[in-house]
C-alpha positions in Angstrom: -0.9 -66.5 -202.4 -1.2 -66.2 -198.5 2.2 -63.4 -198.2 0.3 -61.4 -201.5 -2.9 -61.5 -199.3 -1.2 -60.5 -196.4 0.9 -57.9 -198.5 -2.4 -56.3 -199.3 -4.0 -56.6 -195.8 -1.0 -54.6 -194.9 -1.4 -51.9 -196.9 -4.9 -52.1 -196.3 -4.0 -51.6 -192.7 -1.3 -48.6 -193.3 -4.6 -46.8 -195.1 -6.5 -47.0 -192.3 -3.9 -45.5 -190.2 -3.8 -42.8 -192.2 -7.6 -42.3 -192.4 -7.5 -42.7 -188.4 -5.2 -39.7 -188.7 -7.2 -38.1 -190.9 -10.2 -38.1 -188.9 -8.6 -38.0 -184.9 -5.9 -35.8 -185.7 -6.0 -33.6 -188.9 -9.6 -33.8 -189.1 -10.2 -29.6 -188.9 -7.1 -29.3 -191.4 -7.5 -27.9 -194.5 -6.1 -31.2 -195.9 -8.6 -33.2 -194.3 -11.6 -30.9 -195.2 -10.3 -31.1 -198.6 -10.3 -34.7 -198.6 -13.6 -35.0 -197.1 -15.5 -31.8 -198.8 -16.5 -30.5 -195.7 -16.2 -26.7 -194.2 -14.9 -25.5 -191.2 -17.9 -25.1 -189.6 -19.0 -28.6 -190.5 -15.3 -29.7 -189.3 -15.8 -28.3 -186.3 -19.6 -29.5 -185.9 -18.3 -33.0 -186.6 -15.0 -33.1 -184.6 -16.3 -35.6 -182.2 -18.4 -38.0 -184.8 -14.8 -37.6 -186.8 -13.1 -38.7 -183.8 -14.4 -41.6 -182.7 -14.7 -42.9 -186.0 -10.8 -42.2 -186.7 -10.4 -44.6 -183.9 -12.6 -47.6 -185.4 -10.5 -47.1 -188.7 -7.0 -47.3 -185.9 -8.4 -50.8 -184.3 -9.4 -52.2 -187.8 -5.5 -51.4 -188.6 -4.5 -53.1 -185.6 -6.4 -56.2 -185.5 -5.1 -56.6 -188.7 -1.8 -56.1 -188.0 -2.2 -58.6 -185.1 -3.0 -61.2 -187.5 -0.6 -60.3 -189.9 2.3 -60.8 -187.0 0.6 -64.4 -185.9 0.3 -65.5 -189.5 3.8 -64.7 -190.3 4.5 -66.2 -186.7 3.2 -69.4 -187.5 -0.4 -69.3 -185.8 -2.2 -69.0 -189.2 -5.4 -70.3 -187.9 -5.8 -67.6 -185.0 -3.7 -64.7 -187.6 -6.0 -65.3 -190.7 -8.9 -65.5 -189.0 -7.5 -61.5 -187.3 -6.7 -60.5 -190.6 -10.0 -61.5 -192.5 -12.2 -60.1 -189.6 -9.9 -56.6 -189.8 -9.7 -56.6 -194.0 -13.4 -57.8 -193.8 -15.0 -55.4 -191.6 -12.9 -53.2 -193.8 -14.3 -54.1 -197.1 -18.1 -54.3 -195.4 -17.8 -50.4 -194.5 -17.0 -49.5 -198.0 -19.7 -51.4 -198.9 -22.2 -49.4 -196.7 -20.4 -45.9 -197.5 -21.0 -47.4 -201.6 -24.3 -48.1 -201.0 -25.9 -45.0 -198.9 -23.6 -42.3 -199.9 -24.0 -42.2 -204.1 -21.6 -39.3 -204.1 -18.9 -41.0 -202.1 -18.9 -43.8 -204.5 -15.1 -43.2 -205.4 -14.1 -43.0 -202.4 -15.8 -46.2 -201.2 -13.4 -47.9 -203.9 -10.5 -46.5 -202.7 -11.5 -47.8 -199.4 -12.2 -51.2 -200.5 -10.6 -52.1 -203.3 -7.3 -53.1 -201.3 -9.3 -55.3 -198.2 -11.3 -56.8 -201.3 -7.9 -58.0 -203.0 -6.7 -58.9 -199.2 -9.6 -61.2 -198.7 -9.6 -63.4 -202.1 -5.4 -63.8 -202.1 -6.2 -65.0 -198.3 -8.7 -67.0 -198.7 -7.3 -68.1 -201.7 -4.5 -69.0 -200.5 -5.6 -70.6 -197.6 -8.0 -72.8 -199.4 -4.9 -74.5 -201.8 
């Protein structure tokens, strides 16, 4: 149960790369104002808010990568505990976006559905 949880952490992770990308990089694109509904002018109003927070979605990808390399390495103590604070802080901000943004329900799912899954096989399989 531990690899499936840190399967899912790890695709949890490559999402957030991608959003990081999304939102540092692309985030005046017309992809990216699809994916987010905004306009260019709001693109461009938000570029720095966008920014920054592309770069809170990178370090969540990379803590949890971290812990993902030192559970597989044999430090499972120190790598779950990297893992469960990335997938966890993870699953908490599509918890937030869930609960103040009614419209951005769906997309709070997408976000979380993965780190939720990470977290039980983890724990789960840390606990047998």
């Amino acid at each position: 149960m531990v690899a499936v949880g840190l399967v899912l952490a790890g695709v949890a992770a490559a999402l957030h790369v991608f959003i990081f990308w999304l939102e540092s990089v692309a985030w005046t694109t017309p992809r990216a104002r699809a994916t987010f509904g905004t306009t260019e002018q709001e693109a461009a109003a938000t570029r720095e808010l966008a920014f920054n927070q592309g770069f809170y979605n990178l370090f969540l990808a990379v803590v949890t990568a971290v812990g993902i390399v030192l559970v597989a390495a044999g430090t499972t103590g120190a790598g779950a505990a990297l893992v469960l604070a990335g997938t966890g802080s993870m699953l908490a901000a599509a918890l937030v976006l869930f609960l103040s943004s009614p419209g951005k329900r769906g997309a709070a799912i997408k976000q979380g559905a993965v780190p939720l899954l990470a977290v039980v096989a983890l724990v789960a399989g840390l606990a047998l």
